[in-house]
N, C-alpha and C positions, 0 to 999 in steps of 0.2 A: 504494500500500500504506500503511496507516495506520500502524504502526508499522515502523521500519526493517530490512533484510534484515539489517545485521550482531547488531539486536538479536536477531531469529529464527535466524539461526544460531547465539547464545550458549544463548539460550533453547532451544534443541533439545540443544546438545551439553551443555549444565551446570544447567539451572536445571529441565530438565520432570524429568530425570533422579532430583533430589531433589523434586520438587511431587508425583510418581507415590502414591505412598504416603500424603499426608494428604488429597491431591484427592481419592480414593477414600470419603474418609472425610469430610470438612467439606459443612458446609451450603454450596449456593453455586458448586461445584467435581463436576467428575466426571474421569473419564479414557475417553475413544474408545479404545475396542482396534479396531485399521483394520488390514488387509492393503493388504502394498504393491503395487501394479497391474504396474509389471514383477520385485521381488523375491520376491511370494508369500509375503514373512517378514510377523511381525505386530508391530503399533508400536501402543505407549501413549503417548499425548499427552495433557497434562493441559488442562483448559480451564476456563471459567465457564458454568455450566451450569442454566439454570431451565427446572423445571418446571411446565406448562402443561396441566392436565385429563391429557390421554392424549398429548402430545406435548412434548418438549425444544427448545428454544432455544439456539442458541449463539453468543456473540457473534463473528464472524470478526474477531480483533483484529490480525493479519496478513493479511487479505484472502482473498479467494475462491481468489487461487490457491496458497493452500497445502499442501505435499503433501498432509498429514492429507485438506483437505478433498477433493479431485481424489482421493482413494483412497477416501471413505464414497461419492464420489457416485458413480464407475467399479463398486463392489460395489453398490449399493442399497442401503446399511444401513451399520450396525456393531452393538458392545456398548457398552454405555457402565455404567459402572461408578461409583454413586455411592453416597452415605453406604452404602458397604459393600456394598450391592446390585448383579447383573450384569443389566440391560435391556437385552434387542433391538430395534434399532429399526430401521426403514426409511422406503420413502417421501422421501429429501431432498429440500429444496425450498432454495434461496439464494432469498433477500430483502433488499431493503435500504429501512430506514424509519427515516428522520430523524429521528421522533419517538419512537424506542426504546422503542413500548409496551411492549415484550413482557419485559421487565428492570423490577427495580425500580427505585425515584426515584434512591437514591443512587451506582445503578451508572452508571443514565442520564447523569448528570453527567460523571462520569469518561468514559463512552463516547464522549461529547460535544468532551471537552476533549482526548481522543487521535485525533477523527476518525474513529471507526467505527460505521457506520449498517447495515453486511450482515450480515447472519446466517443461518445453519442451522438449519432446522428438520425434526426427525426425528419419526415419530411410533412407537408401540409395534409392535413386527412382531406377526404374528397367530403364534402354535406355539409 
C-alpha cells in the first residue's frame, strides 16, 4: 500500500470528513458516492480526480484495496461529484502505469515520490 493504513484510517475518520464539501467543489478533487457491499449505506470519499474526454481517473493513493475502491468495482459504477456536478459512471477498470500519463506533470511528481502508479478508471454511464 502506498500510503500507510494508520494514515487511511485518520484520513477516513477526520480529514475526508472535512475535504467532502470543497472536493465537491475544486478543480482537481471530486467525491465517489459508493454503497457499501455488505452495509448497503452510502459513503463519500473525497479523492483527486481528472478528467479525460468521456472518462475519470483516479489516483489509488491507498491502493487497490481500498474499501471505497472494492465497493465502485462490486457495484459497476458510482456518482462522482465534482466542481458541483453529480456524474455516473461505470465501467471500472484498475491500472497501474509508472509513467502517470493520465494526471498532470505536477501531480505526477508527487505520485511519484509517494509511490503510487494504480489507478481507476471510470467512464460516463449511459441514462
Amino acid at each position: 500500500m502506498p500510503l500507510g493504513r494508520r494514515m487511511a484510517d485518520f484520513n477516513r475518520r477526520l480529514t475526508n470528513r472535512l475535504a467532502v464539501g470543497p472536493a465537491a467543489h475544486l478543480p482537481g478533487f471530486g467525491v465517489v458516492v459508493h454503497v457499501g457491499r455488505r452495509s448497503g449505506r452510502r459513503y463519500r470519499t473525497p479523492v483527486n480526480l481528472f478528467s479525460i474526454d468521456d472518462r475519470y481517473v483516479v489516483a489509488l493513493t491507498y491502493g487497490r484495496e481500498a474499501e471505497w475502491v472494492k465497493n465502485v468495482w462490486a457495484a459497476g459504477g458510482c456518482e462522482i461529484v465534482t466542481r458541483g456536478r453529480t456524474v455516473r459512471l461505470g465501467s471500472p477498470r484498475i491500472y497501474h502505469d509508472e509513467s502517470r500519463a493520465a494526471v498532470p506533470p505536477p501531480v505526477r511528481l508527487v505520485l511519484r515520490l509517494v509511490r503510487v502508479a494504480d489507478f481507476l478508471e471510470l467512464r460516463r454511464a449511459e441514462g
